[in-house]
TIMAR-371466 format. One record per residue (C-alpha): x, y, z. Coordinates in steps of 0.25 Angstrom, whole numbers. Each point is the difference from the previous one (the first is absolute). Last residue first. Example, Ala and Ser with C-alpha at 12.3 -4.5 7.8 and 13.67 -1.06 7.14 Angstrom:
! TIMAR-371466
- 55,-4,29
- -6,-14,2
! end
This chain:
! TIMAR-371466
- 643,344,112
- 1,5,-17
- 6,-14,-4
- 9,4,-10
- -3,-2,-15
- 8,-7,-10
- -4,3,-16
- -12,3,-2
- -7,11,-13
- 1,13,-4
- -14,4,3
- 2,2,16
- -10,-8,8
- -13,5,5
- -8,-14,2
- -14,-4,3
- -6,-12,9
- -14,0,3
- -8,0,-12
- -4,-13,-5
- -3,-7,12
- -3,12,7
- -12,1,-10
- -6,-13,3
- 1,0,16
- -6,14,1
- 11,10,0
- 2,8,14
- 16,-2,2
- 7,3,-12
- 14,-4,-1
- 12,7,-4
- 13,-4,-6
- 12,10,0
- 13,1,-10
- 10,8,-1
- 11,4,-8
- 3,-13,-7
- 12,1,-8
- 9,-5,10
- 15,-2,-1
- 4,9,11
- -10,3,11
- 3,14,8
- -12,8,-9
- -7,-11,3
- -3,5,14
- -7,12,-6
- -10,-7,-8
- -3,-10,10
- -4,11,9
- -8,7,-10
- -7,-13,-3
- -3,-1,13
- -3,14,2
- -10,-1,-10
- -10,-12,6
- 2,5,12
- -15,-2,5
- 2,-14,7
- 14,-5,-2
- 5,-16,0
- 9,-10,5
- 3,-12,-8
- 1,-14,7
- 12,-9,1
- 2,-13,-3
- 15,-3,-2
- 5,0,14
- -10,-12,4
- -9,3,13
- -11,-9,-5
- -15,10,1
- -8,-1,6
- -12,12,-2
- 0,12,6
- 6,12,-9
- -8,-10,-11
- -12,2,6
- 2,15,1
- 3,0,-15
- -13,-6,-4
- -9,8,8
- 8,12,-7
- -1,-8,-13
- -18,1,2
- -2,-16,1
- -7,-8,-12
- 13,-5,-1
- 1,-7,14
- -3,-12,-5
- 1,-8,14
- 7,-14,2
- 8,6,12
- 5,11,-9
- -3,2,-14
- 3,12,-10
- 10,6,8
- 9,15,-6
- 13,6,-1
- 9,-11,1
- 16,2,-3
- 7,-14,-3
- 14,2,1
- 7,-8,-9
- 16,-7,3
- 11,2,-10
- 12,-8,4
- -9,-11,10
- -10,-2,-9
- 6,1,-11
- 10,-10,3
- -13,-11,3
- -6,5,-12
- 10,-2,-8
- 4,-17,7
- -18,-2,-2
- 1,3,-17
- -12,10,-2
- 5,13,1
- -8,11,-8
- -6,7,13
- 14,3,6
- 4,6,-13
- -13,9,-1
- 4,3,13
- 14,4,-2
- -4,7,-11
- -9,9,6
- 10,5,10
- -3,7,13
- 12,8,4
- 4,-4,12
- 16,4,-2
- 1,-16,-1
- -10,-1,-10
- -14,0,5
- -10,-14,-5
- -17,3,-1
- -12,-7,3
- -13,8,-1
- -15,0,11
- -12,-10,2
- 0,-7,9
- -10,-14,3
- -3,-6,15
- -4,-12,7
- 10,2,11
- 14,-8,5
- 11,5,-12
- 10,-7,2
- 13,7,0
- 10,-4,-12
- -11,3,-8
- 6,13,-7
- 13,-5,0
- -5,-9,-10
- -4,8,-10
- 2,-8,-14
- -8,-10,4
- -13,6,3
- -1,8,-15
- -13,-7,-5
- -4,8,-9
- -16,9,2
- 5,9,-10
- 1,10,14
- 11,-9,3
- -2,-11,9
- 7,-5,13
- -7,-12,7
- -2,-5,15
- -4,-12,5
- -7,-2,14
- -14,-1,-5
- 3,14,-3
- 12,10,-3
- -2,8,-12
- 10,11,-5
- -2,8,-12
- 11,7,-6
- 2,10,-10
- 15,4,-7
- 11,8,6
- 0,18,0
- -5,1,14
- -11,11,-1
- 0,11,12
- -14,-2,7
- -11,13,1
- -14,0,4
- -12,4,-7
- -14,5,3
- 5,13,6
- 5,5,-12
- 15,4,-4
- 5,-1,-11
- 13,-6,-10
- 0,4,-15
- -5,-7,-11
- -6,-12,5
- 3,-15,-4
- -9,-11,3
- 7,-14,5
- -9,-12,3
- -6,-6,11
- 3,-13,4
- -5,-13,-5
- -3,-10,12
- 5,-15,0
- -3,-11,9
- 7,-12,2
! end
């Protein structure tokens, strides 16, 4: 099975707008990289750990395309609120009879925002808008828990404000608001470095809604 490291976090100051970027909510869980090929397909954490078993709901569809994801797994409470704890709980079981329970009382979601591979092609030498219209229309199992995330072209700051706002309402959250945002032109070496940056409140994570 083949194994892609993913980007990595940078965090900015303030949220922005610039042309060059687009804007994606950040789901509060851990990394996951999904590759499906030679008809076997392997969860990783962005350690490059092996993670495949405790997930099983996320490969109760087949997955029929050469193809690897790239995106985060996260768990919602009951009042669907996304809880790190959940996840990091769900990522921990080993024994076969926990997962199995976990599985069913606290299932993940996996959210992708972005495709390495498809159809045996590296497509990480691709700009991430060519990237993300591949994804949009690549195939894809219809499974509940495999979603992908939407994201905003030049509204950079009005996302976050939007997420701001809304969590005035959340209880239990000291998360603000939080907003990933991708560069689109890079060169293939410097996107892999750079693309991904976080504005999140300084006072740490506890459970954060989903903001769509």
């Amino acid at each position: 099975m083949k194994f892609i490291a993913p980007m990595l976090l940078e965090t900015a100051a303030a949220p922005f707008d610039n042309d060059n970027y687009i804007y994606e909510p950040k789901i509060d869980g851990h990394r996951l990289i999904l590759s499906h090929t030679n008809s076997l397909t392997r969860l990783y954490t962005r350690h490059n750990n092996d993670c495949t078993r405790q997930y099983p709901e996320l490969l109760s569809v087949p997955f029929t395309e050469d193809i690897i994801l790239d995106g985060e797994v996260a768990v919602t409470n009951s009042e669907g609120s996304i809880c790190f704890e959940s996840v990091m709980e769900r990522f921990a079981a080993t024994k076969p009879g926990k997962i199995r329970k976990l599985s069913e009382s606290r299932p993940v979601n996996y959210v992708v925002f972005d495709i390495l591979r498809y159809k045996g092609e590296d497509l990480r030498g691709y700009p991430l808008e060519r990237r993300k219209e591949i994804l949009k229309t690549a195939v894809l199992p219809v499974n509940p828990y495999i979603a992908q995330i939407p994201f905003y072209e030049d509204k950079g700051i009005d996302l976050f404000s939007h997420i701001q706002a809304a969590a005035s309402s959340w209880t239990n959250v000291t998360v603000v608001s939080v907003l990933v945002s991708a560069t689109l032109n890079e060169s293939p070496d410097t996107r892999r470095t750079k693309v991904y940056f976080t504005c999140i409140n300084p006072v740490g994570m506890d459970d954060c809604p989903l903001a769509f």
